[in-house]
N, CA, C, O and CB atoms as a CASP TS submission, in Angstrom:
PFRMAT TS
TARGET T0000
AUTHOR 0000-0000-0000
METHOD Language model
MODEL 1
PARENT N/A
ATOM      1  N   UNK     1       0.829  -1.187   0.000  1.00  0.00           N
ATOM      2  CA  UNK     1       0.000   0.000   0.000  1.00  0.00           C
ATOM      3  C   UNK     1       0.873   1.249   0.000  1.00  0.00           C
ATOM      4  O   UNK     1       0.500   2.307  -0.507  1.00  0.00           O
ATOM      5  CB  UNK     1      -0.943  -0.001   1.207  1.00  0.00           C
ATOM      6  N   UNK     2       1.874   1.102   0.503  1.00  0.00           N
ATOM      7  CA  UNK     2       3.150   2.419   0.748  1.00  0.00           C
ATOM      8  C   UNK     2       3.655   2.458  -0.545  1.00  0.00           C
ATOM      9  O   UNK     2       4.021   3.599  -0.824  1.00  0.00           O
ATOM     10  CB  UNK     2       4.599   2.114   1.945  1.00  0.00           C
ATOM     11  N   UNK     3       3.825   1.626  -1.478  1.00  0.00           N
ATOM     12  CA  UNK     3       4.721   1.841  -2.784  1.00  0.00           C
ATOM     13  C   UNK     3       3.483   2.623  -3.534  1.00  0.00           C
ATOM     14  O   UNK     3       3.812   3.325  -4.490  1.00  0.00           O
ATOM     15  CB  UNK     3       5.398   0.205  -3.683  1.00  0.00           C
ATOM     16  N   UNK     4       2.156   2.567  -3.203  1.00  0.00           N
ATOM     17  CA  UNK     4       1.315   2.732  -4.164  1.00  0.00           C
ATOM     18  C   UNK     4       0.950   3.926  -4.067  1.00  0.00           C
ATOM     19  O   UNK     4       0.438   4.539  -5.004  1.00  0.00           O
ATOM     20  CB  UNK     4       0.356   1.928  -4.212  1.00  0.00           C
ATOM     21  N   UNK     5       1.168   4.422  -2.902  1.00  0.00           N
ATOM     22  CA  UNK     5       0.918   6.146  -2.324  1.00  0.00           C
ATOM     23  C   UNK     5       1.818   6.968  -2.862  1.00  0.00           C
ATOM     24  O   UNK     5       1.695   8.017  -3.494  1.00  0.00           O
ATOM     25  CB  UNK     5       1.107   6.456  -0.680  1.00  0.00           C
ATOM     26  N   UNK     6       2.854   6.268  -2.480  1.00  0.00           N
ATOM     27  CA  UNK     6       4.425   7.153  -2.576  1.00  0.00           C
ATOM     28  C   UNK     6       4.710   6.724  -4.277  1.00  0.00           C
ATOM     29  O   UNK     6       5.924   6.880  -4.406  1.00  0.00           O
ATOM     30  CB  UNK     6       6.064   6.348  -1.171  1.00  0.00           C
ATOM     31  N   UNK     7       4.276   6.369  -5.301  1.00  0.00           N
ATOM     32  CA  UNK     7       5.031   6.157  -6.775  1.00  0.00           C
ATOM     33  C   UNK     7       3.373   6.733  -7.591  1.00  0.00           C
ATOM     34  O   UNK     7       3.370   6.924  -8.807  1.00  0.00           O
ATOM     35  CB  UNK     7       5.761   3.943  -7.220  1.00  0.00           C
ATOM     36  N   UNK     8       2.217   6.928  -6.847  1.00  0.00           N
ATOM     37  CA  UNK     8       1.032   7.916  -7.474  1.00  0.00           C
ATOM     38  C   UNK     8       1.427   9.362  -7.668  1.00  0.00           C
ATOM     39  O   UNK     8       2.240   9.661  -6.793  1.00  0.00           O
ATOM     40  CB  UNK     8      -0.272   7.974  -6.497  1.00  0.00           C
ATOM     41  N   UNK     9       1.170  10.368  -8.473  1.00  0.00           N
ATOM     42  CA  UNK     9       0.842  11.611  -8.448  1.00  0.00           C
ATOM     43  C   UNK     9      -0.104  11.913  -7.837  1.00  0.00           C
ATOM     44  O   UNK     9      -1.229  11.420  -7.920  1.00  0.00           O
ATOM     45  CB  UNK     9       0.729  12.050  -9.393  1.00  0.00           C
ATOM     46  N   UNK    10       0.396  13.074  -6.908  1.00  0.00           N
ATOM     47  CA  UNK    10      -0.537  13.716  -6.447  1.00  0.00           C
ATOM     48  C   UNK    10      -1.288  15.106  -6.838  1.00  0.00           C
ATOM     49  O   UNK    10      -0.675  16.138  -7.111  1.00  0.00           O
ATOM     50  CB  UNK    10      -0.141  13.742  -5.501  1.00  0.00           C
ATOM     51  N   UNK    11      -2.386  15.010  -6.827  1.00  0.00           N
ATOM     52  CA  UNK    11      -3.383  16.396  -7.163  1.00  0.00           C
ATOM     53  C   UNK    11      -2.731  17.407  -6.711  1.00  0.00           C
ATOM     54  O   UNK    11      -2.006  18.202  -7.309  1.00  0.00           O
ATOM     55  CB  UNK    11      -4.866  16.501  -6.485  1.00  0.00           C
ATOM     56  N   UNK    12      -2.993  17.348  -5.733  1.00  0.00           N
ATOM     57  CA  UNK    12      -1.909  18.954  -5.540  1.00  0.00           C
ATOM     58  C   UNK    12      -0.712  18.917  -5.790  1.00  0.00           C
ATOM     59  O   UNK    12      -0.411  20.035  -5.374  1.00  0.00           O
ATOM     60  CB  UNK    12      -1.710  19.594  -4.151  1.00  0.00           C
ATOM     61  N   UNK    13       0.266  18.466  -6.173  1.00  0.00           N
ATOM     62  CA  UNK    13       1.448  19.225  -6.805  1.00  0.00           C
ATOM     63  C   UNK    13       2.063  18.527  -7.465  1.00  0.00           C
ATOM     64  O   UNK    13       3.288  18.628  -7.525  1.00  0.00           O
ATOM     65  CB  UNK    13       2.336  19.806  -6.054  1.00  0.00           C
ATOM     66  N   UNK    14       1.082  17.236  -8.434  1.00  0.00           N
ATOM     67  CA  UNK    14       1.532  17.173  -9.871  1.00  0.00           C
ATOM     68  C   UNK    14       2.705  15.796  -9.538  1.00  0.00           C
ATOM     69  O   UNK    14       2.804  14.889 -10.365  1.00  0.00           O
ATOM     70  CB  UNK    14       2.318  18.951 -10.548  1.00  0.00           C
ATOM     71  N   UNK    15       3.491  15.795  -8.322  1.00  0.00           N
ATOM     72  CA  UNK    15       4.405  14.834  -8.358  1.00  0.00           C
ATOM     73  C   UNK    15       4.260  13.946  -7.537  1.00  0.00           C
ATOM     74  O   UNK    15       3.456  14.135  -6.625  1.00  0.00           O
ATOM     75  CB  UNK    15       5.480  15.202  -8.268  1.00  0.00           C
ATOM     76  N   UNK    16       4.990  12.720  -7.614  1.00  0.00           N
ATOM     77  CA  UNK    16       4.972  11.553  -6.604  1.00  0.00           C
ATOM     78  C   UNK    16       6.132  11.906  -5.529  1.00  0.00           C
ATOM     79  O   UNK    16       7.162  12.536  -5.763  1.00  0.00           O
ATOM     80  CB  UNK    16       5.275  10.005  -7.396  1.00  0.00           C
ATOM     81  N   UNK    17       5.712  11.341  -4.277  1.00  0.00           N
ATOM     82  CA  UNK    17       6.384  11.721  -3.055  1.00  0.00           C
ATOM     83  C   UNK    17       7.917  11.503  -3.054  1.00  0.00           C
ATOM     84  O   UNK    17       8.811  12.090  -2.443  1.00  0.00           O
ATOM     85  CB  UNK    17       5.781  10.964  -1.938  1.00  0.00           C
ATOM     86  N   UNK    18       7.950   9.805  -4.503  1.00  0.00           N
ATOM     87  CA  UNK    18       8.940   9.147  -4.239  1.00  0.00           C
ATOM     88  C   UNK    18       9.973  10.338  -5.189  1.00  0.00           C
ATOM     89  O   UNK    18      11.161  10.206  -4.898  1.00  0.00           O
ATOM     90  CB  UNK    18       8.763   7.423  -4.658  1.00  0.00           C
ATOM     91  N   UNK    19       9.715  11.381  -6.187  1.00  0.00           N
ATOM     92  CA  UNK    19      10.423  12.185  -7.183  1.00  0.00           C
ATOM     93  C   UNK    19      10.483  13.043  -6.251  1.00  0.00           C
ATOM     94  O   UNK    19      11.443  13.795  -6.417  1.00  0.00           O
ATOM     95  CB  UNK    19       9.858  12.598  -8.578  1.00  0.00           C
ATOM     96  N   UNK    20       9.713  13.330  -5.084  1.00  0.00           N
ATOM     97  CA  UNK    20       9.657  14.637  -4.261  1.00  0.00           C
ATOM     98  C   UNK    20      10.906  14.414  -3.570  1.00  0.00           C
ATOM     99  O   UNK    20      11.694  15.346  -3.411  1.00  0.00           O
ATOM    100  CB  UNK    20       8.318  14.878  -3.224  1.00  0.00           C
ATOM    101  N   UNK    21      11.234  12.812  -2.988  1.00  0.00           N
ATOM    102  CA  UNK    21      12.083  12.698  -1.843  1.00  0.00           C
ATOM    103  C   UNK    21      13.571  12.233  -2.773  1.00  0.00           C
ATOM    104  O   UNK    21      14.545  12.866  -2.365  1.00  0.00           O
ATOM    105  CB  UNK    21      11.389  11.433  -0.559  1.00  0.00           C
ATOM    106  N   UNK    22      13.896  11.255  -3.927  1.00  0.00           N
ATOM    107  CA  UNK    22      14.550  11.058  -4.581  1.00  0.00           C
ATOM    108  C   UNK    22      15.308  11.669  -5.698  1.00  0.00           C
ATOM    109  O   UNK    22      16.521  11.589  -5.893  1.00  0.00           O
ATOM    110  CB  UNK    22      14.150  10.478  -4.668  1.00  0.00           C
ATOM    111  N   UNK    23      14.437  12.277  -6.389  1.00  0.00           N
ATOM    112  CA  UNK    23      14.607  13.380  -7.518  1.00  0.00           C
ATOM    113  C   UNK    23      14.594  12.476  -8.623  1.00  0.00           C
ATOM    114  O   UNK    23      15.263  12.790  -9.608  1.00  0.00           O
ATOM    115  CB  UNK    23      16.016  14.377  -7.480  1.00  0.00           C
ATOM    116  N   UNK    24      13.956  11.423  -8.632  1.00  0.00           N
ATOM    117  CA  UNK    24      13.753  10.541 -10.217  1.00  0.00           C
ATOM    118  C   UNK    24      12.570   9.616  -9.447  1.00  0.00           C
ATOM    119  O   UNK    24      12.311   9.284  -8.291  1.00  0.00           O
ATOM    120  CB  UNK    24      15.527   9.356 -11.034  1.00  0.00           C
ATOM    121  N   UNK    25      11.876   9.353 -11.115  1.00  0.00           N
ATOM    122  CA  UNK    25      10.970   8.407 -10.929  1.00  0.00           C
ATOM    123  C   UNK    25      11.069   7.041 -10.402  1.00  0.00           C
ATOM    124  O   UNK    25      12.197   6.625 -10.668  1.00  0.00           O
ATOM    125  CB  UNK    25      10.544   8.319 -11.884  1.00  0.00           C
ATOM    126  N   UNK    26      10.264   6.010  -9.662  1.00  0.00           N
ATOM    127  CA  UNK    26      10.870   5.145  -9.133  1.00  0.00           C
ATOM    128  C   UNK    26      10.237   3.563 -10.594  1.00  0.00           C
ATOM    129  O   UNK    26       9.255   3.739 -11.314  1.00  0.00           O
ATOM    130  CB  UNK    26      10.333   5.189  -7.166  1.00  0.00           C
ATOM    131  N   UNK    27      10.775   2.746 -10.624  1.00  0.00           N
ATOM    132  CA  UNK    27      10.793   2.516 -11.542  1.00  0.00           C
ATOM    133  C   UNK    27       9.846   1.174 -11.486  1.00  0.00           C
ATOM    134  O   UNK    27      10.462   0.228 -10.995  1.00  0.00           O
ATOM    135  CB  UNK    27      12.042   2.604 -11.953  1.00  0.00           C
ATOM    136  N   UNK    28       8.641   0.897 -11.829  1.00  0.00           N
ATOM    137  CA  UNK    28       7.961  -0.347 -11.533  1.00  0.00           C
ATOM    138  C   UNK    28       7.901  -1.515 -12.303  1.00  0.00           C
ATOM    139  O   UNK    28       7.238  -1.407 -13.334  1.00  0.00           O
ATOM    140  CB  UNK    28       6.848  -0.107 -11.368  1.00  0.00           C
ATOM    141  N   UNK    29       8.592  -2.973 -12.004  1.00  0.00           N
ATOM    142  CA  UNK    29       9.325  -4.178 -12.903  1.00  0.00           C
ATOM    143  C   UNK    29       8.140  -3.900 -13.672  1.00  0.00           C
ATOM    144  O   UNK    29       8.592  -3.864 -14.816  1.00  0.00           O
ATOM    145  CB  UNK    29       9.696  -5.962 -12.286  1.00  0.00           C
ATOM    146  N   UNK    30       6.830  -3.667 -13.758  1.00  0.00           N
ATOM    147  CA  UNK    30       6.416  -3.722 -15.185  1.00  0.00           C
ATOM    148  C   UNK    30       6.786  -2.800 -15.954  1.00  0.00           C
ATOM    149  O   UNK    30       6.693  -3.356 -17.048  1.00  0.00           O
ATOM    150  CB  UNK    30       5.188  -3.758 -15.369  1.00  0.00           C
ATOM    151  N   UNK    31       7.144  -1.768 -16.149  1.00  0.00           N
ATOM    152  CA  UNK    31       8.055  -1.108 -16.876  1.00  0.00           C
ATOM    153  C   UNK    31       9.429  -0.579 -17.142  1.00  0.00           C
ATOM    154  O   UNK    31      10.061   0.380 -17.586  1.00  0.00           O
ATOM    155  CB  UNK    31       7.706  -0.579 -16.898  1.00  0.00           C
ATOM    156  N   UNK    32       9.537  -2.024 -16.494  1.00  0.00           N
ATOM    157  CA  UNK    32      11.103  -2.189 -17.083  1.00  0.00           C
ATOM    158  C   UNK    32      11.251  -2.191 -18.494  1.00  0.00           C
ATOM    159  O   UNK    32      11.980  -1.311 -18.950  1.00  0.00           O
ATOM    160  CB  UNK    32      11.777  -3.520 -16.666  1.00  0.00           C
ATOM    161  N   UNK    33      10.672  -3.059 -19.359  1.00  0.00           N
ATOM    162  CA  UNK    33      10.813  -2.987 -20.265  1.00  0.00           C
ATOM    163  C   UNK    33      10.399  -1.505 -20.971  1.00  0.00           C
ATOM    164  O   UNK    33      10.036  -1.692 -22.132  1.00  0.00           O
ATOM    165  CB  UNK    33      10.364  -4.025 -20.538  1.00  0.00           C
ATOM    166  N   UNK    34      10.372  -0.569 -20.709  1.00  0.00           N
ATOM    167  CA  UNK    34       9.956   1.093 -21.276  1.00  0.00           C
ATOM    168  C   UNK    34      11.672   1.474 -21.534  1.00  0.00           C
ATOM    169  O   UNK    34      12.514   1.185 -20.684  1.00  0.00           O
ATOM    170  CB  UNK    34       8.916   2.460 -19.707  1.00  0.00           C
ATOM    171  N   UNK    35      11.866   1.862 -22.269  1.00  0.00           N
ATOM    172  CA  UNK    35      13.388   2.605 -22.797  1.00  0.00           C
ATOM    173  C   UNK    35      13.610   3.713 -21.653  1.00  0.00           C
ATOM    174  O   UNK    35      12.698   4.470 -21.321  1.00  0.00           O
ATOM    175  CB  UNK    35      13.296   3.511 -24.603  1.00  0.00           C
ATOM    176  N   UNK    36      14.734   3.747 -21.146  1.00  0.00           N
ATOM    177  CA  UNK    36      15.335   4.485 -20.655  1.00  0.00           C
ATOM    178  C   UNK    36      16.655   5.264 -20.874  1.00  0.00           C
ATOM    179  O   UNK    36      17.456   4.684 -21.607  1.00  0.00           O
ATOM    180  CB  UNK    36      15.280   4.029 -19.964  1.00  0.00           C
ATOM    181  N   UNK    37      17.018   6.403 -20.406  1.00  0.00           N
ATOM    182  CA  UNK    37      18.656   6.766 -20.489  1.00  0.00           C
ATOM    183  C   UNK    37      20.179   5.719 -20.586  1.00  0.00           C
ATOM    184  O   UNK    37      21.180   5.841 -21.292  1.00  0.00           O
ATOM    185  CB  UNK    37      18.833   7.519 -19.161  1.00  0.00           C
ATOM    186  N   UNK    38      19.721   4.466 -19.315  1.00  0.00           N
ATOM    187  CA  UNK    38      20.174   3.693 -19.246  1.00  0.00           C
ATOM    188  C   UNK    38      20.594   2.622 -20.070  1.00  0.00           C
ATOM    189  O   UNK    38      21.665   2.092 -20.367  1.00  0.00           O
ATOM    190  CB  UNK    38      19.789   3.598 -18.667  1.00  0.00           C
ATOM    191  N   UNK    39      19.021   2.435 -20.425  1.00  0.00           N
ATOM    192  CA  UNK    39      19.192   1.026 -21.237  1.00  0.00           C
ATOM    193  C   UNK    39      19.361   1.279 -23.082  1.00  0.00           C
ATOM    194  O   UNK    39      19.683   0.501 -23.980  1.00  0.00           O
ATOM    195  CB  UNK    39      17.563  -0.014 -20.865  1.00  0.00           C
ATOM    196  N   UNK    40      18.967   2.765 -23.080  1.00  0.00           N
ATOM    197  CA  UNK    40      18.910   2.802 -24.657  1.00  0.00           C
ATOM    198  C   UNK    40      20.251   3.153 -25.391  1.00  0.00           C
ATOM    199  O   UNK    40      20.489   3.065 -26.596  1.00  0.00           O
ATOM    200  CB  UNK    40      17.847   3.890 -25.115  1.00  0.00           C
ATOM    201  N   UNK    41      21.480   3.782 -23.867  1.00  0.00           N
ATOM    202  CA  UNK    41      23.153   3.995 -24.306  1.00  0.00           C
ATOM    203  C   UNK    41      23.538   3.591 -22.974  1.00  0.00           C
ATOM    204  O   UNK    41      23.832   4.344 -22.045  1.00  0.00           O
ATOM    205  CB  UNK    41      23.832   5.730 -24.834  1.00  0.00           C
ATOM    206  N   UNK    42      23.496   1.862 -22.972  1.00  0.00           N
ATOM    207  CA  UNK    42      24.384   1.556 -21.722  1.00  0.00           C
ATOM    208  C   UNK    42      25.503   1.637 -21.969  1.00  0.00           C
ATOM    209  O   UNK    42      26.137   1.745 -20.919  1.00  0.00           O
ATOM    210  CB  UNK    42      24.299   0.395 -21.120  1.00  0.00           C
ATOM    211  N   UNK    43      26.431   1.648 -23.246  1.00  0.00           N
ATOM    212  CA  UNK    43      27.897   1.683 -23.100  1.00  0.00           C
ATOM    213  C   UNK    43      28.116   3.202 -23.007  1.00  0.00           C
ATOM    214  O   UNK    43      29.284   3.479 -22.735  1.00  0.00           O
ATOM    215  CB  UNK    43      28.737   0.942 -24.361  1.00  0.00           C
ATOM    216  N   UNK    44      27.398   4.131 -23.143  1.00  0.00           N
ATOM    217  CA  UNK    44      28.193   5.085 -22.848  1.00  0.00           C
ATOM    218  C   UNK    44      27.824   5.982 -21.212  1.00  0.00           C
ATOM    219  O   UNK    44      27.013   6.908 -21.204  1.00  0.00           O
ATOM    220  CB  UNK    44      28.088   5.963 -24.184  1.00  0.00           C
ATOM    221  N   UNK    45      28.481   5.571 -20.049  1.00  0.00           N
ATOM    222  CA  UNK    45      28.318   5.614 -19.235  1.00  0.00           C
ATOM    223  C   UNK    45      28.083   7.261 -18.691  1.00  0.00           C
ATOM    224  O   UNK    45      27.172   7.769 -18.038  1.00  0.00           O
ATOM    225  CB  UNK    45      29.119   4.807 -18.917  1.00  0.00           C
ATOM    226  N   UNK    46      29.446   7.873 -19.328  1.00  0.00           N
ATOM    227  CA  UNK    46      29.727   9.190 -19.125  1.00  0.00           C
ATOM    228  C   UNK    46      28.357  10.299 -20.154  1.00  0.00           C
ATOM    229  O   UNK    46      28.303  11.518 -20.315  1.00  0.00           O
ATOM    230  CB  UNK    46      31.548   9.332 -19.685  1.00  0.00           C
ATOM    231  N   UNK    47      27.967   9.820 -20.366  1.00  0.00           N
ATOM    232  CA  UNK    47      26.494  10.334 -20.833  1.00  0.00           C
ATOM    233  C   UNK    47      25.822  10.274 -20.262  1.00  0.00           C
ATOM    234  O   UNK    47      25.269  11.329 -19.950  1.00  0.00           O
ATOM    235  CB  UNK    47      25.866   9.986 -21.661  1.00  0.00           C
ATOM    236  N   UNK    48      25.350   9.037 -19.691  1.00  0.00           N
ATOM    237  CA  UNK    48      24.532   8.190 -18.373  1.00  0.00           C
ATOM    238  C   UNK    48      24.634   9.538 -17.788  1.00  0.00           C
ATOM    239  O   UNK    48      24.156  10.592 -18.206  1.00  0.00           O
ATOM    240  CB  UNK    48      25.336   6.622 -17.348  1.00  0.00           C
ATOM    241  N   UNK    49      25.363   9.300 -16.721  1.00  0.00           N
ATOM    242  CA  UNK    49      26.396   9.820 -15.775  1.00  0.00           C
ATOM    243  C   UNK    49      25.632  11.874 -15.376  1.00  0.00           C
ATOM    244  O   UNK    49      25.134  12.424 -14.393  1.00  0.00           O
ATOM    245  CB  UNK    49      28.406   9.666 -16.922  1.00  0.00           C
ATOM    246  N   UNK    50      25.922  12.230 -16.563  1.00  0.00           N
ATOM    247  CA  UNK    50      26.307  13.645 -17.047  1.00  0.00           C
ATOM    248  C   UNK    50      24.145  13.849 -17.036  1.00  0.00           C
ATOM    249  O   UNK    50      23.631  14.566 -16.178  1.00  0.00           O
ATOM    250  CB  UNK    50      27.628  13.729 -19.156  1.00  0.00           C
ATOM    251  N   UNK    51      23.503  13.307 -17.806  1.00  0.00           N
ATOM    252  CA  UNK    51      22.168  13.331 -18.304  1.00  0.00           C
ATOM    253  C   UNK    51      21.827  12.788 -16.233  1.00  0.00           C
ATOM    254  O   UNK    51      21.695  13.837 -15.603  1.00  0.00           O
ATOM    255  CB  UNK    51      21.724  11.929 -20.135  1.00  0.00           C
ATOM    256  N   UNK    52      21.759  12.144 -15.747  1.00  0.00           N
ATOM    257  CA  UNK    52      21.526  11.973 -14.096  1.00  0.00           C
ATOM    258  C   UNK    52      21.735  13.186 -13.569  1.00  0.00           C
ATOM    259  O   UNK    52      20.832  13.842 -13.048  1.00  0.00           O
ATOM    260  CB  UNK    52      22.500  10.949 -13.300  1.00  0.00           C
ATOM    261  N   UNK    53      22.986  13.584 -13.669  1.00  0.00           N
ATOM    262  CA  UNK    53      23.509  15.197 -12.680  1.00  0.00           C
ATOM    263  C   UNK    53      22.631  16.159 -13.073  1.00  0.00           C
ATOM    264  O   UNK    53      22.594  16.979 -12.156  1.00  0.00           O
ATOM    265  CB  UNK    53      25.205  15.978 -13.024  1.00  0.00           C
ATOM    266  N   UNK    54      21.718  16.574 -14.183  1.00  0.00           N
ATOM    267  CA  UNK    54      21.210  17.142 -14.996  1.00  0.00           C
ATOM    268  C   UNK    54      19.891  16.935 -14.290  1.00  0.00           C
ATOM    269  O   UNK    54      19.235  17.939 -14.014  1.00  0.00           O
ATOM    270  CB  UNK    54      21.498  16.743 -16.338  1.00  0.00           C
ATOM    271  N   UNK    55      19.472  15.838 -13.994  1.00  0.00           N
ATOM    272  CA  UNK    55      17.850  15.641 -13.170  1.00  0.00           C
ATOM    273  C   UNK    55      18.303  16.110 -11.885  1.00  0.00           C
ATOM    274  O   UNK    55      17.621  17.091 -11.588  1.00  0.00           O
ATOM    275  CB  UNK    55      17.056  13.843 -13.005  1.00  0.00           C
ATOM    276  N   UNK    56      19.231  15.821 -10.906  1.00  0.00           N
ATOM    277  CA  UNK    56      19.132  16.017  -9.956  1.00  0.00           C
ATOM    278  C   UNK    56      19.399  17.759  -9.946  1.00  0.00           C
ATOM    279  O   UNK    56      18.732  18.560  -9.292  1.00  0.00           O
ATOM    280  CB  UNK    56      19.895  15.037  -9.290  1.00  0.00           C
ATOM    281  N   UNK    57      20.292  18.013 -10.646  1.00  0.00           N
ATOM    282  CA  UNK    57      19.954  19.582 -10.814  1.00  0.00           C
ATOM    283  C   UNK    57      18.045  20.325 -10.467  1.00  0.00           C
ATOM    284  O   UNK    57      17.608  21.131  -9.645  1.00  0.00           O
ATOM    285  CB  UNK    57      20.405  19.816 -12.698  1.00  0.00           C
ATOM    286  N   UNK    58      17.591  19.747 -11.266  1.00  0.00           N
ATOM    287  CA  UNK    58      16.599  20.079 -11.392  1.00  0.00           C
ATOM    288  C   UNK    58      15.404  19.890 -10.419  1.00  0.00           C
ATOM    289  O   UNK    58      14.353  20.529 -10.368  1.00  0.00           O
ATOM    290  CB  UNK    58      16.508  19.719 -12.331  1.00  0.00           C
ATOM    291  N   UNK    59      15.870  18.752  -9.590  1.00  0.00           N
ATOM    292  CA  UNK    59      14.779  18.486  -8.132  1.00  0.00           C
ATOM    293  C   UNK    59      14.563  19.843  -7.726  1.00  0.00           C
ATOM    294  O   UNK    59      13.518  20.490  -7.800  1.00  0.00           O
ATOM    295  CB  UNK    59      15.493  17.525  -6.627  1.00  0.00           C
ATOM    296  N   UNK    60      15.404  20.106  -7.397  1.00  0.00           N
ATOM    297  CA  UNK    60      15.162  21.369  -6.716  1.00  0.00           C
ATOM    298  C   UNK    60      14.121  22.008  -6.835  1.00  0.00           C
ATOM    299  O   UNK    60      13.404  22.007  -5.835  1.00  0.00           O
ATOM    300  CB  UNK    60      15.930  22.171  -6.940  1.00  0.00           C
ATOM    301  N   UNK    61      13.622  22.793  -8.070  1.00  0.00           N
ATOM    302  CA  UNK    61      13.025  23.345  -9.001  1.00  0.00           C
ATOM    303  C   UNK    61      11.685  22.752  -8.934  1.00  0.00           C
ATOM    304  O   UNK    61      10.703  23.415  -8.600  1.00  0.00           O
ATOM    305  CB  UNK    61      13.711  23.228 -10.202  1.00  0.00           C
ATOM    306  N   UNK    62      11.615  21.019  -9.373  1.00  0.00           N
ATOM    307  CA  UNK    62      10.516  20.646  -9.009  1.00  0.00           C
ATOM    308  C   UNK    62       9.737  20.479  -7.599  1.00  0.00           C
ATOM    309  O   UNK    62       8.536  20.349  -7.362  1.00  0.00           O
ATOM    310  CB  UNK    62      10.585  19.788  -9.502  1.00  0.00           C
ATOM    311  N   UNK    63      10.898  20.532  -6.734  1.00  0.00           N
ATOM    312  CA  UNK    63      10.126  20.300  -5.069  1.00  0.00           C
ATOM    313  C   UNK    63       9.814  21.700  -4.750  1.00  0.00           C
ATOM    314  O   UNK    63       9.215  21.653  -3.676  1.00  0.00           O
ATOM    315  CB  UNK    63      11.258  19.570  -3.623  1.00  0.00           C
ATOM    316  N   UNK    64       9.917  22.983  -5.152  1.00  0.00           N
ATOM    317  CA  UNK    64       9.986  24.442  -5.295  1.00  0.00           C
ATOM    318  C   UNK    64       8.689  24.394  -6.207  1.00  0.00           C
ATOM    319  O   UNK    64       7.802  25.125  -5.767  1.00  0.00           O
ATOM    320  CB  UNK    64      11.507  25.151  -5.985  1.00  0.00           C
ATOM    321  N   UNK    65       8.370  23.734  -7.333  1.00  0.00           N
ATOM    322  CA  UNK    65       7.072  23.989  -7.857  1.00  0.00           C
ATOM    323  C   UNK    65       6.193  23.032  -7.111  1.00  0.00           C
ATOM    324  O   UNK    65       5.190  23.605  -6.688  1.00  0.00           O
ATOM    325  CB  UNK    65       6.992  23.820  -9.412  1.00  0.00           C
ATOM    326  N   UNK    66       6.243  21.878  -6.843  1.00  0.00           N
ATOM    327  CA  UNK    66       5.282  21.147  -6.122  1.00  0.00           C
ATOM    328  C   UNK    66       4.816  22.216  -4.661  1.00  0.00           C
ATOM    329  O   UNK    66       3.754  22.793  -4.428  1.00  0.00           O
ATOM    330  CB  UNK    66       6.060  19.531  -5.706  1.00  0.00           C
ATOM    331  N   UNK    67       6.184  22.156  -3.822  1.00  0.00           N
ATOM    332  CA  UNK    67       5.394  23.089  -2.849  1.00  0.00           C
ATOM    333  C   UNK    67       4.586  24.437  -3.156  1.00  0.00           C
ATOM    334  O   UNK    67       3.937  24.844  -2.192  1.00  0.00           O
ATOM    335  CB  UNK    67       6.313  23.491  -1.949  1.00  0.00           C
ATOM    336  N   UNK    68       4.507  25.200  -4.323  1.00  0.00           N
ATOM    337  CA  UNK    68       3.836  26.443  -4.422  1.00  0.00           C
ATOM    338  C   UNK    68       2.822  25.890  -4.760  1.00  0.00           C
ATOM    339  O   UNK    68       1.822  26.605  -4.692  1.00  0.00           O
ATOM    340  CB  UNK    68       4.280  27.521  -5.246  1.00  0.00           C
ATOM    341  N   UNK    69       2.603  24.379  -5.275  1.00  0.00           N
ATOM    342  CA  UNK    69       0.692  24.092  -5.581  1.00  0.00           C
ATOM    343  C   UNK    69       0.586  23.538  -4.462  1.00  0.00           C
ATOM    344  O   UNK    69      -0.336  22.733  -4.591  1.00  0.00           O
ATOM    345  CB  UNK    69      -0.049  22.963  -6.958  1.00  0.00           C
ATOM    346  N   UNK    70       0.880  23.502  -3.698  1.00  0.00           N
ATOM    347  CA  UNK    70       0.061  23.157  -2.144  1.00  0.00           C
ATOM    348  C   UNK    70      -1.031  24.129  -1.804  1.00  0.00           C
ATOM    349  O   UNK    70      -1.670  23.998  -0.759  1.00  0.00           O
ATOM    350  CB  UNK    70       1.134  23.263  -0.763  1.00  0.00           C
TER
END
């Protein structure tokens, strides 16, 4: 029941608790198979790598817009 609260969007501010507290989506084995950063250039790591620092940049921003739709 906790994975299902925390990986839902919420009405008021658009995001899941788990992107609120993590800064990325959490990822559910049924969509594993969905293309990712990861899986679509696993050999190039330093892309990986560089495109990650780039989301977490950005939490910020989103936990800053989630809290103003409260």
């Amino acid at each position: 029941v906790l994975w299902a609260y925390r990986t839902t969007p919420h009405s008021t501010t658009g995001e899941t608790p788990f992107r609120l507290a993590y800064g990325t989506e959490a990822i559910i084995p049924v969509e594993i198979g969905e293309p990712s950063r990861r899986t679509e250039q696993p050999l190039d790591e330093e892309m990986n790598n560089e495109a990650l620092r780039e989301e977490l940049d950005l939490v910020e921003e989103i936990r800053t817009g989630a809290s103003l739709r409260e």
